[in-house]
N, C-alpha and C positions, 0 to 999 in steps of 0.2 A: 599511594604507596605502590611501587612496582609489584607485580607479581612474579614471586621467583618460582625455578623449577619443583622444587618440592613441593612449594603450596596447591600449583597447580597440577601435578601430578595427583593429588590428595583427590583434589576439586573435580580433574575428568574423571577419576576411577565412582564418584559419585553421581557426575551428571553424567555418564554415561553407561551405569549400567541397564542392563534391560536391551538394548539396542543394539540392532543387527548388522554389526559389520561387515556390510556386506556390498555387493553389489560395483564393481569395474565400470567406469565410466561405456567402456566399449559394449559393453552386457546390457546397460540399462534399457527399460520398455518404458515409451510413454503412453501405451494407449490406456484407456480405463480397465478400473480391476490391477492395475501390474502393480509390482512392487520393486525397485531394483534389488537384483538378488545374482549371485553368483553361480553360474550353469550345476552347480552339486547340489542347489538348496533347490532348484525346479526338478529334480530326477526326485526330492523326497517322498515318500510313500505314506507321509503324513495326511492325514485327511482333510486339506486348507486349502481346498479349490479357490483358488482368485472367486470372487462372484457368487459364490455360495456361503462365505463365513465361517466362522469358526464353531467346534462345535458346541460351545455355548455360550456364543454373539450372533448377533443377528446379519441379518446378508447385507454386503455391501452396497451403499448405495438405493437409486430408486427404480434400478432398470431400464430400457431402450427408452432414448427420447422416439417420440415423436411427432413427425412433420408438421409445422404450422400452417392451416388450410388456409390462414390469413397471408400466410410466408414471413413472417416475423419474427418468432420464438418459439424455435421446440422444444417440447420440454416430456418429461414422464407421465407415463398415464396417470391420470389423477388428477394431473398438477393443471394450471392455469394463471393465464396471468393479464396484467390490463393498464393499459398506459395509462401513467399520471402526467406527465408535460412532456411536449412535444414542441420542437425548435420551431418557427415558421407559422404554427397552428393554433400552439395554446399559448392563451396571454397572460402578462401580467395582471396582476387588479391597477396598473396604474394604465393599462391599454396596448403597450410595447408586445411584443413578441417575444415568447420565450427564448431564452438568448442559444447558442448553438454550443456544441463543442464540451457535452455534460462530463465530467470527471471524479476525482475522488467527491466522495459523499458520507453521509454518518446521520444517523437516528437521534432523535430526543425526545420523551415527554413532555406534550405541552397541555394545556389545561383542554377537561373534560371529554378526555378520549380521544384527543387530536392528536398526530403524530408531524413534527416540524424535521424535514430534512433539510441541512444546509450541504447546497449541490454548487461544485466548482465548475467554473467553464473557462478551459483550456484555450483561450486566444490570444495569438501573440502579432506584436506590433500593432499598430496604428489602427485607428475603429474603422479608416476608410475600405481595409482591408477582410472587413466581415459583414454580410447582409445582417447578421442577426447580433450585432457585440450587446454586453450589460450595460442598460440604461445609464446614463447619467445622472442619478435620483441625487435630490440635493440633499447636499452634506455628508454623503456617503462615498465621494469622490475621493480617491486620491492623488492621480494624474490622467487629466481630461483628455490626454492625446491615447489612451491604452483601451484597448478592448475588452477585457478580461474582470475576474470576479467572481463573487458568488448570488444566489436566489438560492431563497429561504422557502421553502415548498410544505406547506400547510395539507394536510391530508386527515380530513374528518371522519367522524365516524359512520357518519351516514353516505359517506364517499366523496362526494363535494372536495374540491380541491381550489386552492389561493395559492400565489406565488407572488412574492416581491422579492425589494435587491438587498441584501443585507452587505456588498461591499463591489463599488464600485472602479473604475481608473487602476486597476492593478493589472499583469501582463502574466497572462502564459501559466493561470492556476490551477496547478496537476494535481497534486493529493494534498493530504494533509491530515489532521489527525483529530478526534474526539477528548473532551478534556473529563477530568473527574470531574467539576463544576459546572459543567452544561455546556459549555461554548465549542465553536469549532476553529481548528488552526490551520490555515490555508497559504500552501508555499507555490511562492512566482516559482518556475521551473527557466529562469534566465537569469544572465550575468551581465544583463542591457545597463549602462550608465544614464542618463539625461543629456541628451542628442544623439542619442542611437538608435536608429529603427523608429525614428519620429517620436520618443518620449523625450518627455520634458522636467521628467523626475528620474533618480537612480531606483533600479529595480533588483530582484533578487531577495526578498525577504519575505518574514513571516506576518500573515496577519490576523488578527481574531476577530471572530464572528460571532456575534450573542445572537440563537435566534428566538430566545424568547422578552427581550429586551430592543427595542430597534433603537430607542433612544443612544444605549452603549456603544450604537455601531457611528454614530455621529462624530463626522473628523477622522477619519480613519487614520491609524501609526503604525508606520511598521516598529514589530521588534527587534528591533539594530543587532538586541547581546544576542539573539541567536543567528547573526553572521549573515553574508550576503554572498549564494550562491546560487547553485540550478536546483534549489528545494523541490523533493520530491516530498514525502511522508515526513508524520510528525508525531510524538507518542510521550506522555508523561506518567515518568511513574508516582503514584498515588501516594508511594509510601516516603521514598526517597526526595522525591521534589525536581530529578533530575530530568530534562529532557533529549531523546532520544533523536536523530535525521539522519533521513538520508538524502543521498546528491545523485543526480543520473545526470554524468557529463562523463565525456572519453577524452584521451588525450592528454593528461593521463587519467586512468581511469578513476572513479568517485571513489568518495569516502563516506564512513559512517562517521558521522559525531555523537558528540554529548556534550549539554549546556548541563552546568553544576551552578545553583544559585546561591546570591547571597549569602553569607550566614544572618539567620532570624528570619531571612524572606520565608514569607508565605503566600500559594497561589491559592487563587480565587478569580472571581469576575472585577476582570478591570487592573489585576492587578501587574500585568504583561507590560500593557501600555503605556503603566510609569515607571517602568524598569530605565536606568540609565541606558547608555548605547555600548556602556562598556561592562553591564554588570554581570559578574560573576565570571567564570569562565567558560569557555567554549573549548573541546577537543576534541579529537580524532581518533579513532580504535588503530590498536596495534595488537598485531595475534601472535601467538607463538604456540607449538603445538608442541607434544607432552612429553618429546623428548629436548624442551625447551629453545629448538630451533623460530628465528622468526619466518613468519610467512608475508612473504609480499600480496599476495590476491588470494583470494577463495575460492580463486578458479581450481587454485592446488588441491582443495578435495575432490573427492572421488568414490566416497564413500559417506552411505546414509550413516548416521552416529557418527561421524567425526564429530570432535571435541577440541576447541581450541581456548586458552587462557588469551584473555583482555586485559591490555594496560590501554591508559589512555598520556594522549601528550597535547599539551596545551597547542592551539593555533597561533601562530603569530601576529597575524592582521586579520581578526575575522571582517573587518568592513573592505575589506580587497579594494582597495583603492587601484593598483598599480599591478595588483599580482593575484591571479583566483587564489581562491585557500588550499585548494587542493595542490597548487604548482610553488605553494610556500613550502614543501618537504619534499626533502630530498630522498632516494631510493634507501631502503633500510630506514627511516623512521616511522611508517605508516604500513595501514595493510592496505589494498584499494580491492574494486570491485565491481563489475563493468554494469551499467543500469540499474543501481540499486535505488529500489521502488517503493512499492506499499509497504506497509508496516502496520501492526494493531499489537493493543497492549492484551494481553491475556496469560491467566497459569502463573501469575506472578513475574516475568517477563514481557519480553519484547519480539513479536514475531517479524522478520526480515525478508524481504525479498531480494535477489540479484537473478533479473529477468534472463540474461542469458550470456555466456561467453565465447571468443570467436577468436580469431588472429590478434587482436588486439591486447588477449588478454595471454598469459606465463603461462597458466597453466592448461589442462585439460577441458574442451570444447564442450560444452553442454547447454539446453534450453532451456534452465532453469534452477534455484535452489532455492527454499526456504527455510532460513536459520533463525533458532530461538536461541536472546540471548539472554541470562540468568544474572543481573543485576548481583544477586546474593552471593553467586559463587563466580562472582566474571567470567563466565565461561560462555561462550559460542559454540551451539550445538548444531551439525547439521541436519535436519528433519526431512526435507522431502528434495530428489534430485531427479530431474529431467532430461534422460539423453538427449543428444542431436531427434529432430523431429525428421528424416527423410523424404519425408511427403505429407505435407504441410495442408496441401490442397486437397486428402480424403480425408472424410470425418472418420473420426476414432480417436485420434492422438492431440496428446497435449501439448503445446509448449509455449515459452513467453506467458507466466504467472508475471503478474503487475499488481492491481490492490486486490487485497483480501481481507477478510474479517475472520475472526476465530466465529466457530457456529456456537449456538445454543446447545446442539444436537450432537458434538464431539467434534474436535479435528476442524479443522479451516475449509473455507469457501474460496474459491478462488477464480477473480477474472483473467480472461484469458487475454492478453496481448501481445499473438504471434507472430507465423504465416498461414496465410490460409484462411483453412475455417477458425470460426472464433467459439469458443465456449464458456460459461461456466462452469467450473467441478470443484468438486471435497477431494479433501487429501484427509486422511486417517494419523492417527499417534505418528502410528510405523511408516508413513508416506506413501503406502497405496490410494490409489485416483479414482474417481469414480463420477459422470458426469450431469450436468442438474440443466443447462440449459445451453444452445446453438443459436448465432444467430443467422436464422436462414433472410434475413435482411439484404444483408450486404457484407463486405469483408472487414466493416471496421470492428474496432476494437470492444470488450466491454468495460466498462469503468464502475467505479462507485458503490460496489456492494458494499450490502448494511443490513444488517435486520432488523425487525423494528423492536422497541422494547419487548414488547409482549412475546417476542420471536414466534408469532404466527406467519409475518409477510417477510419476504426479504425482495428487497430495491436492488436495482441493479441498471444499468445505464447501457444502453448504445451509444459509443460519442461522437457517430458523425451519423447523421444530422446532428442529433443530440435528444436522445428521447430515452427519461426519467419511464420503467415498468415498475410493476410491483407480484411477486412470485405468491402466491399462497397454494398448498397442498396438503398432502397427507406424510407432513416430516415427522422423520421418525429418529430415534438415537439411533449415533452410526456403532460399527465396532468399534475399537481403541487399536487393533491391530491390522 
């Protein structure tokens, strides 16, 4: 049912109170500690030094990284950390070489204190094109011309580490999502057909990974009903059944969907893969903000607490045979949104990424936003936003947020994929920044943060070469502000 203006008027005056309208795109700081705030709320005489806390919450953050004597990872006094696989180095139990290119990733409980992460790796086209592509383990194939997939990463309690392939012959596997039943959903980030770029299969979908089942992972299928495009993230909610994506393609720019299942379906293990190709529906978000105008991108905000009402509208072709899903709508039916990324379910919603906007996109230029979106009251909140980063190449500043996870400890984790230097950092309720790990490696990206059940260690990825760490320290709850 559409959402009309009243209902959503009702709806933002609820999801958004509490939240600081504040902050002009032009105004915004992304270095750690900041908050976007408007030049009257930094002259306050209030006693809320950035870095110091409030005065009864604790200080933000864990303090100055520092330098890795190794040159690796810096991180906060205290903290440490210690590779679990390495592309090139560390091998599978089948003999192979870890495969390169680590990406979205996600934590499970596995028997007697083991911790199993199912880790993507991001290679696109043909195996001939990567020293280190994912094995072709039998029966775990999908198309034997594709480099791409995931290893399932075994981590003991006595430390000792196993790695094998839990999904093989898939292309170009960027994030994806943790299910409430154990398993992992894992999205091709291409629109490659079968004879393109040397695949021999259509690519662009989702697939599942059980990693405490390897038998499950046998024959690999995509799932057709949730559409074939440049899947980035993937997220289900628990309660509704619905599924959450997003798309990181320009031209024009990505969309958010949502898969709405069967009526009587019920998810579980296994139960994906015998979904019809055409089951239930697949849609696409449409925003309108509170004075019931539509909004075409989400570039148009500019302001932390913006609040926008969500309908959604069917897709037309989700198998894009002829036409991407996203170039099926025409200007005025969809909202879009330029690299929308990671995503984690948490708080009863859906946390959002749109890594960053530029000439391509309507509205206002920025290096980042992450919007929670509230199932309950369709509502699109915007929580944390990152100006233009100036200078990219000194450490301090943020920009280019890509996967994240909400923390144990309050407020989101967040990898960095910008310019420049690359970091880890929390973002807080209110979207103040605060930074957890640098890599003094090299200039690539991080990928795949996760924390593990017990939220003692959090994982976290370099992804070129491609080298799986594991973070443990002295975490502490952050503020809420």
């Amino acid at each position: 049912m559409p959402l009309n203006r009243r209902e959503f008027a009702k709806q933002s005056a609820v999801a958004g109170a509490g939240l600081a309208l504040t902050g002009v795109v032009g105004a915004l700081a992304t270095a750690p500690e900041a908050l976007a705030t408007a030049p009257e709320a930094l002259a306050s005489d209030e006693p809320e030094a950035y870095g110091a806390g409030h005065r009864h919450e604790p200080a933000l953050g864990y303090g100055p990284l520092v330098a890795d004597p190794d040159g690796m990872l810096a991180l906060p006094e205290g903290f440490s950390y210690r590779v679990i696989t390495h592309s090139g180095e560390t091998r599978l139990e089948s003999g192979e070489f870890t495969p390169s290119n680590h990406d979205g990733t996600a934590a499970f409980d596995g028997p007697r204190g083991t911790t199993y992460l199912v880790n993507n790796h991001e290679l696109k086209g043909p195996r001939a094109s990567w020293p280190h592509p994912v094995p072709l383990a039998e029966g775990l194939v999908y198309d034997p011309a594709a480099a791409g997939g995931c290893t399932v990463v075994e981590v003991h309690r006595d430390g000792t580490v196993a790695e094998w392939v839990g999904l093989a012959g898939t292309s170009t596997n960027c994030a994806g999502g943790r299910t409430a039943w154990g398993t992992w959903l894992t999205g091709e980030e291409t629109e490659d057909l079968a004879g393109k770029n040397g695949m021999t299969k259509d690519h662009g979908y989702i697939f599942e990974v059980d990693p405490h089942d390897r038998r499950a992972n046998l024959a690999p299928k995509p799932v057709k009903a949730f559409g074939r495009y440049a899947h980035e993230a993937v997220v289900v909610d628990p309660k509704r059944g619905h599924a959450y994506l997003t798309e990181d393609a320009s031209g024009p720019n990505g969309l958010l969907y949502r898969w709405v299942p069967p009526q009587d379906f019920e998810h579980g293990r296994g139960r994906l893969r015998a979904l019809a190709d055409d089951a239930g529906a697949l849609q696409a978000f449409k925003c309108i903000d509170s004075s019931g105008r539509f909004v075409d991108d989400l570039s148009r905000a500019t302001r932390i607490g913006t609040v926008y009402g969500v309908d959604w509208i069917d897709v037309p072709d989700r198998d894009a045979r002829t036409t991407s899903v996203r170039k099926q709508f025409t200007d005025g039916q969809v909202t879009r949104a330029r690299k929308l990324e990671g995503m984690w379910w948490g708080d009863g919603g859906a946390y959002i990424v749109s890594s960053y906007a530029r000439e391509e996109s309507p509205g206002a230029a920025h290096d980042g936003q992450i919007w929670f979106y509230d199932p309950k009251r369709r509502t699109l909140t915007l929580k944390v936003l990152l100006g233009v980063n100036a200078t990219p190449d000194e450490d301090g500043a943020f920009d280019g947020p890509d996967n994240i996870t909400v923390s144990p400890y309050g407020g989101l984790v967040i990898a960095e994929d910008g310019e420049g230097v690359q970091h880890l950092f929390g973002a807080t309720d209110s979207g103040r920044t605060y930074p957890i790990a640098r890599n003094d490696l090299n200039d690539s990206e991080f990928t795949g943060v996760t924390f593990s059940p017990d939220g003692d260690t959090l994982f976290a990825n370099i992804q070129t070469p491609g080298i799986m760490v594991a973070i443990t320290g002295p975490w502490r709850r952050q503020p809420r502000r």
